[in-house]
C-alpha positions as a printed NumPy array, in Angstrom:
array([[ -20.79 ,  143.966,  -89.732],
       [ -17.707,  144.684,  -87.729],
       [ -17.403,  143.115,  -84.038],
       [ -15.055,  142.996,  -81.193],
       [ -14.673,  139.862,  -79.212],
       [ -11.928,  138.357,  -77.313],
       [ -10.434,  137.006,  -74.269],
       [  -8.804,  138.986,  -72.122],
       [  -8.968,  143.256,  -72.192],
       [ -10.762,  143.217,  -75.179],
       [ -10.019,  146.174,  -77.102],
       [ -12.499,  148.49 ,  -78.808],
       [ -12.837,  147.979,  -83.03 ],
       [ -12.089,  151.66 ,  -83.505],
       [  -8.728,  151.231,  -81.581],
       [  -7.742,  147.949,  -83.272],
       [  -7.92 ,  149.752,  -86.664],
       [  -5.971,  152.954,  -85.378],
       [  -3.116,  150.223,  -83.696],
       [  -3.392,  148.252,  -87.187],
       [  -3.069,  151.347,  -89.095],
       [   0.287,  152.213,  -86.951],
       [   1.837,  148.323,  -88.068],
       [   4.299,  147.98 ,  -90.684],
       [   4.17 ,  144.348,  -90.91 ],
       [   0.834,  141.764,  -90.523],
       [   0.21 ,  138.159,  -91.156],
       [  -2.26 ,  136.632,  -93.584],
       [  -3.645,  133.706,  -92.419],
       [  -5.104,  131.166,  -94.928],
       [  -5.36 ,  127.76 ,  -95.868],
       [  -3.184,  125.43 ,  -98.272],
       [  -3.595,  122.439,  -99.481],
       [  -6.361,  121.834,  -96.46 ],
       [  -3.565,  123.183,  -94.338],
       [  -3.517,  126.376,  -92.2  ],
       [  -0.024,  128.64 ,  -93.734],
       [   0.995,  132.1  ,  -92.385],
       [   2.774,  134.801,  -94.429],
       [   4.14 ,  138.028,  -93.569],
       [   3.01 ,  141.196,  -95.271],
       [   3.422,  144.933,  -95.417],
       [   0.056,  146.244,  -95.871],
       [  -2.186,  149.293,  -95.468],
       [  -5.702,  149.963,  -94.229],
       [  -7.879,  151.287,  -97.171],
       [ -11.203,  152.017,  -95.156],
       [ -12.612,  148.761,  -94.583],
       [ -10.357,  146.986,  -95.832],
       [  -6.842,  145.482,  -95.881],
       [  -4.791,  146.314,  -98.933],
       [  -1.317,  144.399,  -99.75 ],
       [   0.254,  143.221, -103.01 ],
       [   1.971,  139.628, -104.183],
       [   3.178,  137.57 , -107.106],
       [   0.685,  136.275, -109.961],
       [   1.377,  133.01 , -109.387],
       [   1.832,  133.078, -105.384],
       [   0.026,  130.691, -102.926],
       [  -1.555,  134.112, -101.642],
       [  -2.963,  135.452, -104.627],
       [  -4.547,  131.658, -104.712],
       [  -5.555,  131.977, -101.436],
       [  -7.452,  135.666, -102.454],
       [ -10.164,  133.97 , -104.247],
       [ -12.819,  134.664, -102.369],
       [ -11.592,  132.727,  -99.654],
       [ -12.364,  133.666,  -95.685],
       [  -8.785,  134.643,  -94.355],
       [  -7.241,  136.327,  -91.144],
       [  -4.834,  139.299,  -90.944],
       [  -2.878,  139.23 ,  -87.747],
       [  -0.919,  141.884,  -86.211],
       [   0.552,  142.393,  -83.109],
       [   3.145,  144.788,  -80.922],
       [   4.482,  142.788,  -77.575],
       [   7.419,  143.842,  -75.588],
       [   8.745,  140.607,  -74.094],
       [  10.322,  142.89 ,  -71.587],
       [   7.539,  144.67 ,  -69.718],
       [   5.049,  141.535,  -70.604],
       [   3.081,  143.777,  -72.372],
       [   1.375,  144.462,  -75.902],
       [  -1.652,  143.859,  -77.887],
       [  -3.163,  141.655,  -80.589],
       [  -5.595,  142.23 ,  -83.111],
       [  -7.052,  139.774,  -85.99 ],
       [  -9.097,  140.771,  -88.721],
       [ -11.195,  138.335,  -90.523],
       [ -12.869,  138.93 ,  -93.722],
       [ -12.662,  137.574,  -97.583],
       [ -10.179,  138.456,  -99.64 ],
       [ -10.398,  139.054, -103.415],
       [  -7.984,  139.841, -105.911],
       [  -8.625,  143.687, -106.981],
       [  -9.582,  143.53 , -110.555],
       [ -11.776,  146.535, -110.834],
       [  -9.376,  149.109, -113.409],
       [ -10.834,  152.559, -111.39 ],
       [ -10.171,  150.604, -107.565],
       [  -6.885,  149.665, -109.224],
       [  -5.717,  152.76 , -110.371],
       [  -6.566,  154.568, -107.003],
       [  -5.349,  151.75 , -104.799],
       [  -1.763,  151.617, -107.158],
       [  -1.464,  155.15 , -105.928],
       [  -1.277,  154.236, -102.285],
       [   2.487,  154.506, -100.898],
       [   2.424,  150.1  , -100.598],
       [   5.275,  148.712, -102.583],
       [   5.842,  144.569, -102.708],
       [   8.707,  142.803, -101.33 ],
       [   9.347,  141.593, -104.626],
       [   9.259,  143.752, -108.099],
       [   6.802,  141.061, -109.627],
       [   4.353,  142.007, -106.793],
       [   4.115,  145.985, -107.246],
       [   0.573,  145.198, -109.917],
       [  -1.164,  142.256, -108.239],
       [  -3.517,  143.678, -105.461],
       [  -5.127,  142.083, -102.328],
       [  -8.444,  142.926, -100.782],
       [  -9.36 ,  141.803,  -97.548],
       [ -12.572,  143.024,  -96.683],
       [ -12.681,  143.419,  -93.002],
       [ -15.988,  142.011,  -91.508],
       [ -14.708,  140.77 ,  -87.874],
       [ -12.625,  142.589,  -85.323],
       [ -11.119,  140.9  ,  -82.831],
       [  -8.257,  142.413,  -80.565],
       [  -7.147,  142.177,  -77.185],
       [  -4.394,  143.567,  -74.967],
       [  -1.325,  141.608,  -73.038],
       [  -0.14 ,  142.42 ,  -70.089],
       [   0.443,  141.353,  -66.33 ],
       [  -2.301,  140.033,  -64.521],
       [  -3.749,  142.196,  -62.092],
       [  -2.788,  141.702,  -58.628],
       [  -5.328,  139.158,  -56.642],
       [  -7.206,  140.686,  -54.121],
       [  -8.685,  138.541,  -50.647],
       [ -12.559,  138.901,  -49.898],
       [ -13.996,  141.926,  -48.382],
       [ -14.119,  139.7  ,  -45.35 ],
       [ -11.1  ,  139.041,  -44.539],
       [  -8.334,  135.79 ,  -45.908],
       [  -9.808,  131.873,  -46.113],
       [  -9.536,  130.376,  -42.118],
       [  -6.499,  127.686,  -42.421],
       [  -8.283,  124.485,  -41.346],
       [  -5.973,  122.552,  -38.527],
       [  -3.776,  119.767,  -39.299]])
């Protein structure tokens, strides 16, 4: 089941997956060694799911076991103080099914690296979580009027 929480101006999950879907570059998050790690991706949104591609023998295809992960990505302008977040959670699996393969091989999503172009990433999305960043709105007084200044 998909869900939007967050602090902040929470952001629908229909709009996080159309500002995803706009990203060229996320972050998988996922633990090594007992230890959270962080690793920038190009990806793609297949449906429900997240779709990127690594190395055989890479600490995220290890990570891709079934394993509960977190796909970050983000646009901020440090300029205008402005932007948004969004984080998908779900598990990720390697993609060893030949017909899913085939299709998903087709999908214009090429590795960093020439040893990643076969070795496919799932992450099936099952929480949405985004929110957007920006100034805080300006503070208003009571309807009745400023806080008296107590004398000295």
């Amino acid at each position: 089941m998909l869900e939007s929480s967050g602090l902040g101006l929470t952001i629908e999950p229909a709009e996080c997956l159309r500002l995803v879907s706009k990203a060229p570059i996320g972050r998988v998050i996922f633990t090594d060694q007992a230890l959270p790690a962080v690793q920038p991706v190009n990806f793609l949104l297949d449906g429900d799911s997240v779709i990127f591609r690594t190395g055989a023998g890479s600490k995220l295809a290890s990570a891709a076991r079934n394993s509960v992960v977190a796909f970050e990505v983000d646009e901020i302008d440090p300029g205008q103080h402005r932007g948004w977040s969004v984080t998908l959670i779900g598990h990720a699996e390697i993609v060893t099914d030949q017909e899913d393969r085939d299709r998903l091989i087709r999908l214009p999503l090429r590795g960093w690296r020439a040893d990643e172009d076969n070795h496919l990433v799932r992450i099936r999305i099952e929480v949405i979580r985004g929110r957007r960043i920006g100034p805080s709105p300006p503070q208003t007084e009571p309807a009745d009027g400023p806080d008296p200044i107590a004398p000295d």
